[in-house]
C-alpha positions in Angstrom: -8.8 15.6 13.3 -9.8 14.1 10.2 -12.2 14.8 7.8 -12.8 11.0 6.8 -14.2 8.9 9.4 -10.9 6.7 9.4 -8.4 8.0 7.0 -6.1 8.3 10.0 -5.7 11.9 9.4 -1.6 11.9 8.5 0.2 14.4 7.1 3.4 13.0 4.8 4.8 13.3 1.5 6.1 10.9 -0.6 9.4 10.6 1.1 7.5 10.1 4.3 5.6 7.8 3.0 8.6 5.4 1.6 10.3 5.5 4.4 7.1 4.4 6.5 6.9 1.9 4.0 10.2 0.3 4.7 9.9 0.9 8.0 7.0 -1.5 8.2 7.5 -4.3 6.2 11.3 -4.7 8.3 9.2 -4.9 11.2 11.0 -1.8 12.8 7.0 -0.8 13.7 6.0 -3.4 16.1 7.3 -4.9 19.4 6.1 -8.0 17.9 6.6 -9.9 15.0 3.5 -11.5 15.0 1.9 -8.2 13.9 3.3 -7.9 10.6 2.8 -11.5 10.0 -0.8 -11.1 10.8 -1.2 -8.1 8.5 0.5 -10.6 5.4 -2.0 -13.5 6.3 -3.9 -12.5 2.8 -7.5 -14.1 2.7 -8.2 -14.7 -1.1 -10.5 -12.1 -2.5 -11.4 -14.9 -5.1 -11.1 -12.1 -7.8 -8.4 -11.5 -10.4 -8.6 -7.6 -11.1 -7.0 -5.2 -8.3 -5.9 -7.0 -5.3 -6.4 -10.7 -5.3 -5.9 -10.9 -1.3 -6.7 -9.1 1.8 -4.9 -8.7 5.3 -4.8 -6.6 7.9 -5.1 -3.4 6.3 -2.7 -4.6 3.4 -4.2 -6.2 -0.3 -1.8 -8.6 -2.0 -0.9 -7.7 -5.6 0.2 -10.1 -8.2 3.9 -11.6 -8.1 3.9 -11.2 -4.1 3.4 -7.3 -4.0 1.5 -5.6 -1.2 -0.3 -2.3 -1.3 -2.8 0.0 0.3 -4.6 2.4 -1.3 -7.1 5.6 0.0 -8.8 8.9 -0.6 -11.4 11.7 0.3 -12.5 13.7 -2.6 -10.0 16.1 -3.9 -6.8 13.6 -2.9 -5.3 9.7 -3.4 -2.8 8.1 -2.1 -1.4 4.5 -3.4 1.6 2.1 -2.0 2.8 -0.5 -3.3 5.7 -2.5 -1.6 8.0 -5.7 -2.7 9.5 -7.6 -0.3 11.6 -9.7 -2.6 12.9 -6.4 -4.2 12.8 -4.4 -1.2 11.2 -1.5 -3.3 8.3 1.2 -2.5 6.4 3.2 -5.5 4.3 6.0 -3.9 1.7 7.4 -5.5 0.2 11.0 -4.3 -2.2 13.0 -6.3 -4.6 15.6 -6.0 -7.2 15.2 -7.9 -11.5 15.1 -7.9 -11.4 12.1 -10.1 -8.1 10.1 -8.1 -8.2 6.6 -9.5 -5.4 4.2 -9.8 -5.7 0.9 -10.3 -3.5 -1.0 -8.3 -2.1 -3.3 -10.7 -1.1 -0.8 -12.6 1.2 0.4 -9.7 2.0 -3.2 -9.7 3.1 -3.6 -13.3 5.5 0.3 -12.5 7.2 -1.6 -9.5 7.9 -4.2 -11.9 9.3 -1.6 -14.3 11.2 0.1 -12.4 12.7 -3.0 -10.7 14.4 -4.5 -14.4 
């Protein structure tokens, strides 16, 4: 049960969480394709700071990545995932004050993918 109203109430580590990660964006998750292109039709948020689109449970970063973020108090999760790279960056931590911008994840996958 979880302790969130929604927060799915999943147990994983980071590992878990890559591989889930991968797992979803080569479409290994669905019986149809049309899911995951529904969840990458990104709406425009019409801002410039964080996410700059929304889809179905995924935000669009800058240069094309995708992410979701979440928390309860005490813990944080972040994801970010780029499809032209094919890479994952997991962030985990536990913490009362868990805040992570995004685009900061962003600009690590960039980092770690030169």
């Amino acid at each position: 049960a979880s302790g969130a109203w929604a927060s799915g109430a999943l147990a994983m580590n980071a590992a878990d969480l890559a591989t889930f990660a991968h797992a979803l964006m080569d479409g290994r998750l669905f019986q149809n394709d049309e899911t995951l292109d529904t969840m990458t039709n990104f709406v425009s948020t019409g801002q410039d700071r964080g996410f700059t689109g929304y889809g179905l449970g995924l935000a669009q970063l800058r240069d094309g990545a995708w992410g979701h973020a979440g928390g309860t108090p005490g813990f944080g999760s972040n994801l970010v995932f780029d499809p032209v790279r094919e890479m994952v960056v997991v962030f985990l931590g536990n913490s009362g004050s868990f805040n992570v911008n995004p685009m900061e994840l962003a600009s690590l996958a960039d980092a770690a993918g030169k």
